[in-house]
N, CA and C atoms of all chains as a GROMACS GRO file, in nm:
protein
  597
    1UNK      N    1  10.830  13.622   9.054
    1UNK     CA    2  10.757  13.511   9.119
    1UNK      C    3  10.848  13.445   9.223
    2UNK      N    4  10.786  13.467   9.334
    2UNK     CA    5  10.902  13.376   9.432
    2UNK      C    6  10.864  13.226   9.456
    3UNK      N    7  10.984  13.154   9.510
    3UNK     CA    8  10.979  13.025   9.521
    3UNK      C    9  10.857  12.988   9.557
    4UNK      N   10  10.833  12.990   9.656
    4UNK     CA   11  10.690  12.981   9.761
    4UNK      C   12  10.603  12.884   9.591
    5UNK      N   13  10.518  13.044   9.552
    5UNK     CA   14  10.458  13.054   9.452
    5UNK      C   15  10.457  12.933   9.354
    6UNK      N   16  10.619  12.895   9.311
    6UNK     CA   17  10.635  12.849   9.190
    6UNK      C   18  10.568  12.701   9.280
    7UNK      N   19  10.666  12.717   9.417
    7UNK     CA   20  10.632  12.538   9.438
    7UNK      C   21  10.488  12.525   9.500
    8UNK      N   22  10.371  12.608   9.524
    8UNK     CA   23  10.279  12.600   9.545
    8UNK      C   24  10.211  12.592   9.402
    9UNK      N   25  10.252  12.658   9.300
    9UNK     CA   26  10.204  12.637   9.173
    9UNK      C   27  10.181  12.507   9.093
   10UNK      N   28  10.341  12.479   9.132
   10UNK     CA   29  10.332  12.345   9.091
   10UNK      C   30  10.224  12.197   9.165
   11UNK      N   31  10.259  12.241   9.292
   11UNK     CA   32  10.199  12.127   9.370
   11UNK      C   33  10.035  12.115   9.324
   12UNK      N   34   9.988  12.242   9.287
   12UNK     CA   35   9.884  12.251   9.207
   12UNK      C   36   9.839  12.182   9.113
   13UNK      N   37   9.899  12.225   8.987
   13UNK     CA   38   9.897  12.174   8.863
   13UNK      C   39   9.920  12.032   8.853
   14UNK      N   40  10.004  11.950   8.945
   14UNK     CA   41  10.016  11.774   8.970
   14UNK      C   42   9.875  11.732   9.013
   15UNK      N   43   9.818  11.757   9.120
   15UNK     CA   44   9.725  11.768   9.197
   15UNK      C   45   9.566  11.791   9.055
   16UNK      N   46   9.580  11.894   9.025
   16UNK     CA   47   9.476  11.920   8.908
   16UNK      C   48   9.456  11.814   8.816
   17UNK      N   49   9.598  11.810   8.722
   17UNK     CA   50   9.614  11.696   8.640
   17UNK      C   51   9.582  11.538   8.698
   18UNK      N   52   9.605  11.509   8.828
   18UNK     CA   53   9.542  11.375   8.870
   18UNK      C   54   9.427  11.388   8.826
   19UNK      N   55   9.347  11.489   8.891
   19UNK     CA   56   9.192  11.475   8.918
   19UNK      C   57   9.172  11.473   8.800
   20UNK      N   58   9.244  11.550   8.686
   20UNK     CA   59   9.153  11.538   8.502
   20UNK      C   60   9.150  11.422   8.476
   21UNK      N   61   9.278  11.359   8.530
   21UNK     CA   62   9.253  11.262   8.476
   21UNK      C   63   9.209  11.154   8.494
   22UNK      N   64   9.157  11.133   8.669
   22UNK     CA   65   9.087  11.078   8.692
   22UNK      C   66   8.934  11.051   8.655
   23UNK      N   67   8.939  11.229   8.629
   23UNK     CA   68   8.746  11.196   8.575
   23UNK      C   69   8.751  11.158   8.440
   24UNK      N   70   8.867  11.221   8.373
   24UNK     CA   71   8.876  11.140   8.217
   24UNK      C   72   8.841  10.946   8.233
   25UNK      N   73   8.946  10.874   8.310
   25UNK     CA   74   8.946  10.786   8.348
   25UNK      C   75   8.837  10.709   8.337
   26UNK      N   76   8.730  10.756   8.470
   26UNK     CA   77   8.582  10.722   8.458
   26UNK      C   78   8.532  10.728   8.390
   27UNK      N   79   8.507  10.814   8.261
   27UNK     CA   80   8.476  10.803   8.169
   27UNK      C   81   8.557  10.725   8.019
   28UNK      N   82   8.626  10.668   8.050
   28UNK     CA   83   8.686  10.561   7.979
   28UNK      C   84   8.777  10.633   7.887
   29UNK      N   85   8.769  10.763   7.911
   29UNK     CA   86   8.888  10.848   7.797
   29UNK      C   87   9.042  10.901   7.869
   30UNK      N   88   9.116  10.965   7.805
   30UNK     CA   89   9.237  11.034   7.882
   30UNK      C   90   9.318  10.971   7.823
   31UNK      N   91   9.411  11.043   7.911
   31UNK     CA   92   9.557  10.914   7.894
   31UNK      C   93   9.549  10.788   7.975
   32UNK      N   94   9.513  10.761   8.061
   32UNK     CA   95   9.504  10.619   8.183
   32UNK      C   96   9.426  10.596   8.098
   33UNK      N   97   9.298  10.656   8.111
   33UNK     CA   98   9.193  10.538   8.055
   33UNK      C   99   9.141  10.464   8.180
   34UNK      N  100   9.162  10.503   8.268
   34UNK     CA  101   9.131  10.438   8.390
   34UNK      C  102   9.117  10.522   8.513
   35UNK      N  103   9.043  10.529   8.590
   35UNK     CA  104   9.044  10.582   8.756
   35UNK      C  105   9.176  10.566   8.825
   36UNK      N  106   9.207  10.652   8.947
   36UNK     CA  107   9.318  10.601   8.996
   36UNK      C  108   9.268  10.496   9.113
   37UNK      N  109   9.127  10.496   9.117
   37UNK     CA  110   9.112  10.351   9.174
   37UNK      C  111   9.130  10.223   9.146
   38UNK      N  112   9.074  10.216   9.021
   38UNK     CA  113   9.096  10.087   8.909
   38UNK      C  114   9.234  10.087   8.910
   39UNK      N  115   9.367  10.134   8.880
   39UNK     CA  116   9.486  10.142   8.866
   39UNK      C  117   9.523  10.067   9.008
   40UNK      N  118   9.469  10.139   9.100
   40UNK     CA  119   9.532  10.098   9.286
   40UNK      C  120   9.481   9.944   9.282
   41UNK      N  121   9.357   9.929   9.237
   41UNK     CA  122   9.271   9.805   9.220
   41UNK      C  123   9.366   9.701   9.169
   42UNK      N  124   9.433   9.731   9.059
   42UNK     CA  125   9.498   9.661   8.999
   42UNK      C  126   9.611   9.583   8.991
   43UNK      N  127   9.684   9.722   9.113
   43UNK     CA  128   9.837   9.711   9.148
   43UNK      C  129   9.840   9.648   9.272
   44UNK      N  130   9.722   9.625   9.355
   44UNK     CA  131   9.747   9.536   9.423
   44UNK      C  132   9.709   9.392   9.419
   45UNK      N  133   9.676   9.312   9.268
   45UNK     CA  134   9.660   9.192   9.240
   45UNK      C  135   9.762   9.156   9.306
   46UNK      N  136   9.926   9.180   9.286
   46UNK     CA  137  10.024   9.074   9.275
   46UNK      C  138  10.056   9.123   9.476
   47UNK      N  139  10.127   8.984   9.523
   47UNK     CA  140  10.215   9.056   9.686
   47UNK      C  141  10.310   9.160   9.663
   48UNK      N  142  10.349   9.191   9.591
   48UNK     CA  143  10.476   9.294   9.588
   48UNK      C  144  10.373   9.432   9.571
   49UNK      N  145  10.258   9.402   9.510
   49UNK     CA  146  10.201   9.564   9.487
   49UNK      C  147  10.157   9.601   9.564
   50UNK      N  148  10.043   9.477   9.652
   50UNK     CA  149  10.010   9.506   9.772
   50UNK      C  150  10.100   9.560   9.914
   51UNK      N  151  10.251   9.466   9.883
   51UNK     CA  152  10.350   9.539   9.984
   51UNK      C  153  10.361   9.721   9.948
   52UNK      N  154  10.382   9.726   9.829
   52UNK     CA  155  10.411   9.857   9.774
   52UNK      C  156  10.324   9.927   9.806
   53UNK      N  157  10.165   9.902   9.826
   53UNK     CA  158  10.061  10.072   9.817
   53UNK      C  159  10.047  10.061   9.944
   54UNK      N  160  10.020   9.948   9.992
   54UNK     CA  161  10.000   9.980  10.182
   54UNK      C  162  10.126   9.993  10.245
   55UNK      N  163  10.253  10.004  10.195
   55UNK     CA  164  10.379  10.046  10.265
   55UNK      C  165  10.343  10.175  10.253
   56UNK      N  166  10.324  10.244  10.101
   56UNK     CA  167  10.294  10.367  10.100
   56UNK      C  168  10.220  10.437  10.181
   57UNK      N  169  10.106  10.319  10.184
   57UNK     CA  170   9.944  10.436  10.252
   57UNK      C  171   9.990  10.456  10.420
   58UNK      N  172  10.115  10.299  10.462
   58UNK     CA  173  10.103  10.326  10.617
   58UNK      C  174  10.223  10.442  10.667
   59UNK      N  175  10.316  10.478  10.553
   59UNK     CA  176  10.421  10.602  10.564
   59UNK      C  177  10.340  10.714  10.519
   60UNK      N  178  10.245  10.782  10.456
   60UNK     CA  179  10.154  10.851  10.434
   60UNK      C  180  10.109  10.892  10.571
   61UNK      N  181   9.992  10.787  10.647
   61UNK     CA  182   9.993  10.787  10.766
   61UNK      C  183  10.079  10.828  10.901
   62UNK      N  184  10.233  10.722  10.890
   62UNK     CA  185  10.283  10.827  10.996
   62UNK      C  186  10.313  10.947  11.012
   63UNK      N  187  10.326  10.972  10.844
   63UNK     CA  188  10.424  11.119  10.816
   63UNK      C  189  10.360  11.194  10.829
   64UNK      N  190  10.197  11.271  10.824
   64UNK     CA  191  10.125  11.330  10.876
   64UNK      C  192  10.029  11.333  10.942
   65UNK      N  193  10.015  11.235  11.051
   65UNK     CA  194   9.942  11.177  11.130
   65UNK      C  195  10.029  11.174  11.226
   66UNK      N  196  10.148  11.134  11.286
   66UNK     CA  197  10.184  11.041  11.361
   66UNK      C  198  10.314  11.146  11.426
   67UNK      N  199  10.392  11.197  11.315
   67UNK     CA  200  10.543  11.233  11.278
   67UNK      C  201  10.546  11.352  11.388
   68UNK      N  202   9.040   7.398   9.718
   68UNK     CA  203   8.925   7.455   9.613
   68UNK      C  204   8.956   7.612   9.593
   69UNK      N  205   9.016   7.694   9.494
   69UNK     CA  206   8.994   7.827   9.485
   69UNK      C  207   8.891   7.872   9.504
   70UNK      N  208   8.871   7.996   9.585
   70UNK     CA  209   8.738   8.065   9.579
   70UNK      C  210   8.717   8.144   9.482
   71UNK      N  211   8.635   8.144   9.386
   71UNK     CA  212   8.603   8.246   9.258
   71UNK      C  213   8.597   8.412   9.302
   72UNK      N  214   8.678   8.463   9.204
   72UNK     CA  215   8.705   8.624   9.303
   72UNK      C  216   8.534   8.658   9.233
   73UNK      N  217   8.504   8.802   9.308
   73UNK     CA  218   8.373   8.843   9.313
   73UNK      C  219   8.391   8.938   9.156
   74UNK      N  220   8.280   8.986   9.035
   74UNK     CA  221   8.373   9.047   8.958
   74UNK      C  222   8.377   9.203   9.014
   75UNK      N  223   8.445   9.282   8.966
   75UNK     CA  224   8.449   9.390   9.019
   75UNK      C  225   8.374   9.506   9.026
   76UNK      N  226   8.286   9.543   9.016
   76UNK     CA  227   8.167   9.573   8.996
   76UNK      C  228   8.062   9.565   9.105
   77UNK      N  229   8.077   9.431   9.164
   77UNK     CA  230   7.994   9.338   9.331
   77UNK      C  231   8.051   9.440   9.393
   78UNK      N  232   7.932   9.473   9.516
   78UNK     CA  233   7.967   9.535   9.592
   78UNK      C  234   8.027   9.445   9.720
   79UNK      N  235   8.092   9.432   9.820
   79UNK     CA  236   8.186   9.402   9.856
   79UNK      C  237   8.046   9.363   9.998
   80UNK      N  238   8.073   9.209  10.110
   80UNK     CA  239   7.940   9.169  10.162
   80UNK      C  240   7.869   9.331  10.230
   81UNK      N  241   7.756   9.335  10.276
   81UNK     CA  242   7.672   9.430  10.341
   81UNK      C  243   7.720   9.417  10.488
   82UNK      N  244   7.706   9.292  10.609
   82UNK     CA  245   7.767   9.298  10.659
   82UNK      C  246   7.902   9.358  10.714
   83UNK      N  247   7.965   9.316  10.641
   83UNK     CA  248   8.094   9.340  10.696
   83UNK      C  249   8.122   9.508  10.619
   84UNK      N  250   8.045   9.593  10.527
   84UNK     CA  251   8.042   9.705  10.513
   84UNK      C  252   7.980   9.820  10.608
   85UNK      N  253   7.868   9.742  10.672
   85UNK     CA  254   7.857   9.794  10.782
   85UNK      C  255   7.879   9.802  10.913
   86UNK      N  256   7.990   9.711  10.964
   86UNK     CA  257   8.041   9.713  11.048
   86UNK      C  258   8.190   9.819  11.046
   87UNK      N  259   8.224   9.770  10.891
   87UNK     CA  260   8.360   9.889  10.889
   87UNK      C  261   8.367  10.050  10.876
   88UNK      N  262   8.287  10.066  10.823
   88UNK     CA  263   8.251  10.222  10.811
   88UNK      C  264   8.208  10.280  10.943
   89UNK      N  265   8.161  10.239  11.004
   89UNK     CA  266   8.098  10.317  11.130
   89UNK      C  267   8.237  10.283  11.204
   90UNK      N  268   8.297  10.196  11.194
   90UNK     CA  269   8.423  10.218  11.260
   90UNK      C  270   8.554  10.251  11.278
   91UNK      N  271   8.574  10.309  11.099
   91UNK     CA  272   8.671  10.417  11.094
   91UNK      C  273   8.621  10.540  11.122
   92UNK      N  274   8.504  10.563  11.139
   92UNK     CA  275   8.461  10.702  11.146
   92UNK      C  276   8.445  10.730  11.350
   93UNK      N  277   8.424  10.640  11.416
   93UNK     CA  278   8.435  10.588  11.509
   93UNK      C  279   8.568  10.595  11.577
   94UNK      N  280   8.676  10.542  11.505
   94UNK     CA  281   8.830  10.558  11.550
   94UNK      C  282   8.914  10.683  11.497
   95UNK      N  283   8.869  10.756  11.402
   95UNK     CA  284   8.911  10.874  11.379
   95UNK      C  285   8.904  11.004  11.472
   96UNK      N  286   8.715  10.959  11.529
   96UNK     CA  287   8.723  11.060  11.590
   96UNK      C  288   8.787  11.042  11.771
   97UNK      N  289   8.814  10.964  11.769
   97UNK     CA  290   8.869  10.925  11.873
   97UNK      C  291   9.038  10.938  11.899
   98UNK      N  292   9.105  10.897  11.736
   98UNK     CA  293   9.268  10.891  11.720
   98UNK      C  294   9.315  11.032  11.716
   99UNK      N  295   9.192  11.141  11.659
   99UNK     CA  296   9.260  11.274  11.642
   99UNK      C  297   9.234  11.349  11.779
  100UNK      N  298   9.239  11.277  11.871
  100UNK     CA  299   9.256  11.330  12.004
  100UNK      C  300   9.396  11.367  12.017
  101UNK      N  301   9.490  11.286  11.970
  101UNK     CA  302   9.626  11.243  12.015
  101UNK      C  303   9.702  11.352  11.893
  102UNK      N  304   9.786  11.475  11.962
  102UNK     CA  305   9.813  11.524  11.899
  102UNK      C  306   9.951  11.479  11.824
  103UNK      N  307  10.006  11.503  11.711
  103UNK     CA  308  10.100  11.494  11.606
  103UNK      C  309  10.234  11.491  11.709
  104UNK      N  310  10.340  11.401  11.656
  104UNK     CA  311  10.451  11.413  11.788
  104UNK      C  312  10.461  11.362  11.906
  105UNK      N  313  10.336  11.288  11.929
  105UNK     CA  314  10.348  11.221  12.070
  105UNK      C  315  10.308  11.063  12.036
  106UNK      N  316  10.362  10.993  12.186
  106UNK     CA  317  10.332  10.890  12.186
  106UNK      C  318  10.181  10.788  12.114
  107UNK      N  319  10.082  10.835  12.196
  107UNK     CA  320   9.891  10.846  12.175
  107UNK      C  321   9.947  10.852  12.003
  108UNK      N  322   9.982  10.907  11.928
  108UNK     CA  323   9.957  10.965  11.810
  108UNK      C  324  10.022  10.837  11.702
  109UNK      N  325  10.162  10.820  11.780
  109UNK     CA  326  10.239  10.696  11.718
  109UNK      C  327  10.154  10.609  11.675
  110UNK      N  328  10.126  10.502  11.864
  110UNK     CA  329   9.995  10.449  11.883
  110UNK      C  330   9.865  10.431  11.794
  111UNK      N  331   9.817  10.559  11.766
  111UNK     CA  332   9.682  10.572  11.697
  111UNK      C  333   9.691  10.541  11.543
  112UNK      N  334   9.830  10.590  11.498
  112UNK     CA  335   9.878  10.502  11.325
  112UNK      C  336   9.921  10.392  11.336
  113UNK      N  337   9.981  10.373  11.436
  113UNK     CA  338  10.087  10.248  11.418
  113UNK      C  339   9.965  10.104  11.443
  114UNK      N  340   9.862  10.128  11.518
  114UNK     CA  341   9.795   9.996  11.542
  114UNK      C  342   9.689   9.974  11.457
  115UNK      N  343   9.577  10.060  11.404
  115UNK     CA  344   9.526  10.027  11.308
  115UNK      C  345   9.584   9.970  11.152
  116UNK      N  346   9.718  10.082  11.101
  116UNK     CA  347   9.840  10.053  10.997
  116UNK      C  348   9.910   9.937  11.049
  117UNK      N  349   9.896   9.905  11.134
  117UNK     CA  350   9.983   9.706  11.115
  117UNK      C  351   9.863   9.659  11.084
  118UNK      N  352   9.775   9.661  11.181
  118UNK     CA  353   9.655   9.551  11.138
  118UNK      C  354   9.624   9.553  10.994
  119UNK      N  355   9.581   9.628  10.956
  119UNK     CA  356   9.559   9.664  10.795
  119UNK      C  357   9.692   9.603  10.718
  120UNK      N  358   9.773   9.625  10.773
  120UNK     CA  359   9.908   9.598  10.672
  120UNK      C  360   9.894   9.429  10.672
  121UNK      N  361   9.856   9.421  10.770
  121UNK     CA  362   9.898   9.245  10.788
  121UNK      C  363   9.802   9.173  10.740
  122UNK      N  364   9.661   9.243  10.740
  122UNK     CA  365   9.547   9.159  10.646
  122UNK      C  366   9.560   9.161  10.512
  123UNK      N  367   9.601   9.337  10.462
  123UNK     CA  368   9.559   9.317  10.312
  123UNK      C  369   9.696   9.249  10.249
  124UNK      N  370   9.813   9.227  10.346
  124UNK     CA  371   9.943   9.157  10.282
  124UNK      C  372   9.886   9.006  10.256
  125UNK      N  373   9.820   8.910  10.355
  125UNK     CA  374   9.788   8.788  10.316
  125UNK      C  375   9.665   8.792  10.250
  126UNK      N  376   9.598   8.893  10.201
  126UNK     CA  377   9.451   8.856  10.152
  126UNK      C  378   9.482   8.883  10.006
  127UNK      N  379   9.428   8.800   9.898
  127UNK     CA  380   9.421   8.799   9.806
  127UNK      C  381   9.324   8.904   9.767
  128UNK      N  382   9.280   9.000   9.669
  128UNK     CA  383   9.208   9.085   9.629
  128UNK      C  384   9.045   8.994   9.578
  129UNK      N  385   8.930   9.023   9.604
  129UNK     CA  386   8.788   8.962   9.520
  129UNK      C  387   8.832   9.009   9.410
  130UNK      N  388   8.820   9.189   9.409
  130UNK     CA  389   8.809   9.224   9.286
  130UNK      C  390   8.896   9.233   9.235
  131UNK      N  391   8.924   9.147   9.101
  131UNK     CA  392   9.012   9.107   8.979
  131UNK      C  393   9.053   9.286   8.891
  132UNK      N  394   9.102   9.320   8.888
  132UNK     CA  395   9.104   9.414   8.757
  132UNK      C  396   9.220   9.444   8.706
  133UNK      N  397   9.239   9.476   8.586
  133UNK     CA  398   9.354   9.498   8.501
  133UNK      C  399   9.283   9.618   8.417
  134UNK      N  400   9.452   9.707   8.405
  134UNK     CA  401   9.458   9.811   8.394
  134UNK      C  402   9.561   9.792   8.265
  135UNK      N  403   9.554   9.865   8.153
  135UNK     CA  404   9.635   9.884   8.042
  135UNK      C  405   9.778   9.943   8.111
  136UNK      N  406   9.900   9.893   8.010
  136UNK     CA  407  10.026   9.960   8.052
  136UNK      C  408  10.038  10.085   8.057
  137UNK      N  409   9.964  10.159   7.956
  137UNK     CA  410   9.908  10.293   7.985
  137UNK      C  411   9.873  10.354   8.076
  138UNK      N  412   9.767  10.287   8.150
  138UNK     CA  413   9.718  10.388   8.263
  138UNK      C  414   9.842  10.339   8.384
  139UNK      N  415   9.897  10.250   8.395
  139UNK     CA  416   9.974  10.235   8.456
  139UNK      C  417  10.102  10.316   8.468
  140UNK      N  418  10.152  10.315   8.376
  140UNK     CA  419  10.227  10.425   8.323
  140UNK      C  420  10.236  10.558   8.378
  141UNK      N  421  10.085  10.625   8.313
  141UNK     CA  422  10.036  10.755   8.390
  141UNK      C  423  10.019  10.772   8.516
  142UNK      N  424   9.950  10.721   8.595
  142UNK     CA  425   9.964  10.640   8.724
  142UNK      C  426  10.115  10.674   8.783
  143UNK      N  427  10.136  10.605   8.790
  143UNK     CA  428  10.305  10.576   8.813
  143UNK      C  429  10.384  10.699   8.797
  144UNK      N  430  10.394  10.797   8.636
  144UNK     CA  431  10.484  10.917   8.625
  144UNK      C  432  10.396  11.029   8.735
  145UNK      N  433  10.278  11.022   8.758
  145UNK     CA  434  10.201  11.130   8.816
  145UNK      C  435  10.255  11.085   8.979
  146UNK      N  436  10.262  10.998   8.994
  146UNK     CA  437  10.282  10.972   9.153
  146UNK      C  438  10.476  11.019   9.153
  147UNK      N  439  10.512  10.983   9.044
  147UNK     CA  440  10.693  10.999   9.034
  147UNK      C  441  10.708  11.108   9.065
  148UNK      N  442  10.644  11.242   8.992
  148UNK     CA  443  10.651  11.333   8.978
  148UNK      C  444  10.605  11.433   9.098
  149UNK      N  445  10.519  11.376   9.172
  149UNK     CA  446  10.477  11.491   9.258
  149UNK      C  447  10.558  11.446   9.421
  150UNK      N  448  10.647  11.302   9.363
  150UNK     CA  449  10.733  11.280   9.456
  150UNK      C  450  10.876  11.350   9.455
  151UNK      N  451  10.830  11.350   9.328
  151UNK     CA  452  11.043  11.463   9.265
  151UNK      C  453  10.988  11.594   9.328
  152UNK      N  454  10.874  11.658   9.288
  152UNK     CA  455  10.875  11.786   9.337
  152UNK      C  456  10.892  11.787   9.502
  153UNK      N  457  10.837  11.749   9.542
  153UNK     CA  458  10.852  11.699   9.697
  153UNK      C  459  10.967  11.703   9.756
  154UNK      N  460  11.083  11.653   9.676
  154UNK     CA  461  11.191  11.594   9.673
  154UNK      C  462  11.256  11.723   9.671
  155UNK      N  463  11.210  11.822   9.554
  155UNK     CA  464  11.280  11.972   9.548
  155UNK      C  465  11.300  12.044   9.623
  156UNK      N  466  11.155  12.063   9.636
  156UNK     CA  467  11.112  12.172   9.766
  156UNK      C  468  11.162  12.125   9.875
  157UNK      N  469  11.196  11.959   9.968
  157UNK     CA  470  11.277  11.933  10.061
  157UNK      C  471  11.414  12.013  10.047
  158UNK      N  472  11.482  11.972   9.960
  158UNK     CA  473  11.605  11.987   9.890
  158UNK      C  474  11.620  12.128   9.884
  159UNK      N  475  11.516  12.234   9.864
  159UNK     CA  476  11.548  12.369   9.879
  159UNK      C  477  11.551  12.440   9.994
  160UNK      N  478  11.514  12.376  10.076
  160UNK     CA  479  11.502  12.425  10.214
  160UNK      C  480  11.396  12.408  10.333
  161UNK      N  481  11.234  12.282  10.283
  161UNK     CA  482  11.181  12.242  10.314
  161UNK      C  483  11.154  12.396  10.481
  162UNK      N  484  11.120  12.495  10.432
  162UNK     CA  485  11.098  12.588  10.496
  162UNK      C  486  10.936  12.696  10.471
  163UNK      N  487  10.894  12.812  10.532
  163UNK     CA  488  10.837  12.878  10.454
  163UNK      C  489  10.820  12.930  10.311
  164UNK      N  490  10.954  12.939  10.246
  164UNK     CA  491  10.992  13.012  10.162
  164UNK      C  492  10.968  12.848  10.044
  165UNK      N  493  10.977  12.747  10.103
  165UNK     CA  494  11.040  12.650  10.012
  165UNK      C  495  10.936  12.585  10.048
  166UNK      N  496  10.829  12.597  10.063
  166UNK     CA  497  10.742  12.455  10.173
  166UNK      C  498  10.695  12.353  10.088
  167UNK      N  499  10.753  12.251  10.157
  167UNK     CA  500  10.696  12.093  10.073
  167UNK      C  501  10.565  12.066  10.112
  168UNK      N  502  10.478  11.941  10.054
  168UNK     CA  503  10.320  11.923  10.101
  168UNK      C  504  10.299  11.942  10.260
  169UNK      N  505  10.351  11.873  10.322
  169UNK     CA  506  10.348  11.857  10.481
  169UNK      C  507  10.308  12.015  10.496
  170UNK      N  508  10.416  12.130  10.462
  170UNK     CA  509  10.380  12.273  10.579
  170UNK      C  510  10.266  12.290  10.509
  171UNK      N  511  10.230  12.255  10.384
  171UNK     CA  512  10.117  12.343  10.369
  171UNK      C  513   9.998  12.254  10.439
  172UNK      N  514   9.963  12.080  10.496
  172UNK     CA  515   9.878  12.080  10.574
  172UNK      C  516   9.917  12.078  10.719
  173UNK      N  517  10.026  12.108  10.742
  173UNK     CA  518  10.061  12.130  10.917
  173UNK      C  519   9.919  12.211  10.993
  174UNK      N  520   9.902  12.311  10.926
  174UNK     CA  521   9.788  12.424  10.965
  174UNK      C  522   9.657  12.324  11.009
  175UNK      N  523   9.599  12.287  10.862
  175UNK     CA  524   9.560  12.189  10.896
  175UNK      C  525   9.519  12.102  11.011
  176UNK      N  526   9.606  11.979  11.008
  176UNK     CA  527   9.626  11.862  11.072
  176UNK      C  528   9.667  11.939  11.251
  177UNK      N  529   9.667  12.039  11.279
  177UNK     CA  530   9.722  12.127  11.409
  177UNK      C  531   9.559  12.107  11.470
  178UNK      N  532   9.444  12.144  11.409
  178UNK     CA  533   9.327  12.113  11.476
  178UNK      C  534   9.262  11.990  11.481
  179UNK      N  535   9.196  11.993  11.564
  179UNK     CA  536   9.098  11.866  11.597
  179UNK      C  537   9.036  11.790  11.446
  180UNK      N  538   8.943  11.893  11.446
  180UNK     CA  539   8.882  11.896  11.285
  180UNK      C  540   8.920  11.835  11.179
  181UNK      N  541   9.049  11.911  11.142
  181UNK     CA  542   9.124  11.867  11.067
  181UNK      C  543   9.196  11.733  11.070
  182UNK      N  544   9.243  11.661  11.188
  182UNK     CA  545   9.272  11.544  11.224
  182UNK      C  546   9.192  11.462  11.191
  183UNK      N  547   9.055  11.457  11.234
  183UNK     CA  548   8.956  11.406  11.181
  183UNK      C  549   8.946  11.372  11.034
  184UNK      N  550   8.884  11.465  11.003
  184UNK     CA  551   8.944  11.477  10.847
  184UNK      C  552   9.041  11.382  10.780
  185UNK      N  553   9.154  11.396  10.840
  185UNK     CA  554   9.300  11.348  10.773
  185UNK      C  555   9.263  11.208  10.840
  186UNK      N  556   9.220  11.137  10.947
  186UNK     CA  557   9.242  11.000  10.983
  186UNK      C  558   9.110  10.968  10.874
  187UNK      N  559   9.017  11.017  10.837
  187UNK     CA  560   8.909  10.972  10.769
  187UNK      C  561   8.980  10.954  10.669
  188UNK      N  562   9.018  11.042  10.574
  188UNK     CA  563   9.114  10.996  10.457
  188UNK      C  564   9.220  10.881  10.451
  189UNK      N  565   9.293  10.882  10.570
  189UNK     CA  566   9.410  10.791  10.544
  189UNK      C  567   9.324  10.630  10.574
  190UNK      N  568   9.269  10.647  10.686
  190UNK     CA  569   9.222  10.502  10.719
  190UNK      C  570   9.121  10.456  10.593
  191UNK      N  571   9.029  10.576  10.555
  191UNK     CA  572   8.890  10.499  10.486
  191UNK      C  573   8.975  10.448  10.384
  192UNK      N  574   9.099  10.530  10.309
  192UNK     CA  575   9.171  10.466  10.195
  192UNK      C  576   9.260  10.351  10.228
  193UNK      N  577   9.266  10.338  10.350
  193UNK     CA  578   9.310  10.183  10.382
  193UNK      C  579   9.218  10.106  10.410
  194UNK      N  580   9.082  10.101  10.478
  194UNK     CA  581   9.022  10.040  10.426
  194UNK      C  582   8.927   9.988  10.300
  195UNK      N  583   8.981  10.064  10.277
  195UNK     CA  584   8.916  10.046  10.092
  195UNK      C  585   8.994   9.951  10.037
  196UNK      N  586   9.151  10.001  10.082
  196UNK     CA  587   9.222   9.870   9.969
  196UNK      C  588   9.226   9.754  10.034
  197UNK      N  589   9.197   9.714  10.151
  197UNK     CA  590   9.202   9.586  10.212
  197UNK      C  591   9.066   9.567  10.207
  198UNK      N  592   8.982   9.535  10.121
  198UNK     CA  593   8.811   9.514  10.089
  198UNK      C  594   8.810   9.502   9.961
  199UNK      N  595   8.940   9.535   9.901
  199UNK     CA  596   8.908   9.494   9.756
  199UNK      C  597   8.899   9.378   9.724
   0.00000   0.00000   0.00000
């Protein structure tokens, strides 16, 4: 198995596991127990979380948008 | 006087939902003119991403919600984790052989289409969290 593979494999399986567990989520089961919306919802109650996900979402943005 | 947040559940006013949607979809197809690497392109993230940055930094959220330490938790190791791998594959040579997320949507994000696409995603998810 070459690299490629493994790290396309992987990037997979992270990617998969969100989504289970996102729909777990919605349905009130899983490990969260929650959407990763409700979670984002959440984390930006306080200013520091809000600094934190929209710092994220606007480096997200340049880095493949912009870069 | 505090304003009572909306509970979370309310859909967020009609108005102002229909003014925003038609206008990320509106500036997307317009921003993925400007190809990746150039000035236009800077421009096209950098001015919608301040504005956004600078509203949802002073706006308090309507919708209230709390999330168990749990899902937080999960949350959190799932985002850690697909940042370590990221981190690897840079670290190994961030090449064909080694490619981190970026090469695999370079292909992608290289067409019009796809730009589209990608500003619809990044913006609608910024405007989503500045409407909460």
């Amino acid at each position: 198995m070459t690299a490629r593979a493994v790290i396309t494999a992987g990037f997979l399986a992270i990617l998969l596991v969100m989504l289970v567990v996102d729909v777990a989520g919605r349905r009130g089961v899983g490990p969260a127990r929650a959407p990763l919306g409700e979670a984002l919802t959440a984390a930006i109650r306080t200013t520091a979380g809000r600094a934190l996900v929209l710092g994220v979402w606007l480096w997200l943005g340049w880095h493949f948008l912009a870069r | 006087m505090t304003p009572t947040p909306r509970p979370v559940d309310e859909p967020a006013p009609v108005a102002r939902v229909r003014l925003l949607w038609p206008a990320v979809i509106g500036y997307a197809l317009v921003a993925a003119v400007a190809r990746p690497l150039t000035g236009p392109a800077a421009g096209a993230v950098l001015l919608p991403g301040g504005a956004l940055l600078a509203v949802g930094l002073r706006r308090v959220p309507d919708r209230l919600r709390q999330v168990g330490p749990r899902a937080a938790v999960v949350w959190l190791g799932l985002g850690v984790l697909f940042c370590l791998w990221e981190l690897g594959a840079l670290l190994a040579g961030n090449d064909e052989a080694h490619p981190t997320f970026s090469i695999f949507t370079d292909p992608l994000l290289d067409t019009y289409p796809g730009r589209v696409v990608g500003y619809l995603l990044w913006l609608g998810t910024g405007a989503w969290l500045v409407t909460r």
